[in-house]
C-alpha positions in Angstrom: 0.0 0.0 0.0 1.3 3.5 -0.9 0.2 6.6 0.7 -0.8 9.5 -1.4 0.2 12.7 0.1 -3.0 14.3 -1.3 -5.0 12.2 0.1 -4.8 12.8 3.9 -4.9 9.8 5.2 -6.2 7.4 2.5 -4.4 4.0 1.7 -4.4 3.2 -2.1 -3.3 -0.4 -3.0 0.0 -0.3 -5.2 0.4 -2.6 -8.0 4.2 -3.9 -9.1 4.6 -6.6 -11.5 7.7 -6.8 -10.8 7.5 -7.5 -7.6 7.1 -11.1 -6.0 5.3 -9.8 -3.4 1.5 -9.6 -4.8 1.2 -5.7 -4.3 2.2 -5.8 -0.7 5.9 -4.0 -1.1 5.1 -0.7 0.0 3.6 -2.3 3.7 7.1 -4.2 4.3 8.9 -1.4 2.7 7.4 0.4 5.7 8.2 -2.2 8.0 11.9 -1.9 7.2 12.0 1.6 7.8 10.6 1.4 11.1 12.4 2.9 13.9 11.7 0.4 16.2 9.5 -3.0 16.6 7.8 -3.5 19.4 8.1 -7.6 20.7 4.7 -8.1 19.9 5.2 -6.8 16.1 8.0 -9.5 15.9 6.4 -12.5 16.7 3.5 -11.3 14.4 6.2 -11.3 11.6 7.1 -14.3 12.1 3.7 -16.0 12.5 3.1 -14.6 9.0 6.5 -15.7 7.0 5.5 -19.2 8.5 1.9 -18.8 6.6 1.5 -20.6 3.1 0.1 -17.7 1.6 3.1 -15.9 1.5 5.1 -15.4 -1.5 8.6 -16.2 -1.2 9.7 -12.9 -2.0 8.0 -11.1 0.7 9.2 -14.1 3.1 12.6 -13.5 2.3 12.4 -8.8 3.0 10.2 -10.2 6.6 13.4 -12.2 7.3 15.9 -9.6 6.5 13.7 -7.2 8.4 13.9 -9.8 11.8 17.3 -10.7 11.6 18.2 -6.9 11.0 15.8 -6.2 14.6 17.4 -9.3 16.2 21.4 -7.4 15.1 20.2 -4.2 16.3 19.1 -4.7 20.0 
């Protein structure tokens, strides 16, 4: 999802084809610039990378985004 600055507030859903990670980049992209994640955040993360659903693209940026937490703190 990609905020529009002109829309105050509203969440428009981003499409990239190039992207193996069915349009959800822009919410892990987010993720990954987070200052920090709470505990609670992190074990949400990695309930959802162990989820079928998942592509493996976006599994492999929620890794990177866990193990680069995990290095951090």
């Amino acid at each position: 999802m990609r905020r529009d600055p002109k829309a105050r507030g509203k969440i428009e859903p981003v499409e990239d084809s190039t992207a193996d990670t069915g349009g959800y980049i822009s919410s892990i992209g987010a993720l990954e610039r987070a200052m920090s994640l709470d505990s609670v955040v992190l074990a949400l993360i990695q309930d959802v990378i162990k989820l079928e659903c998942v592509s493996d693209g976006a599994r492999k940026r929620l890794l990177a985004i866990v193990e680069k937490h995990s290095r951090t703190e």
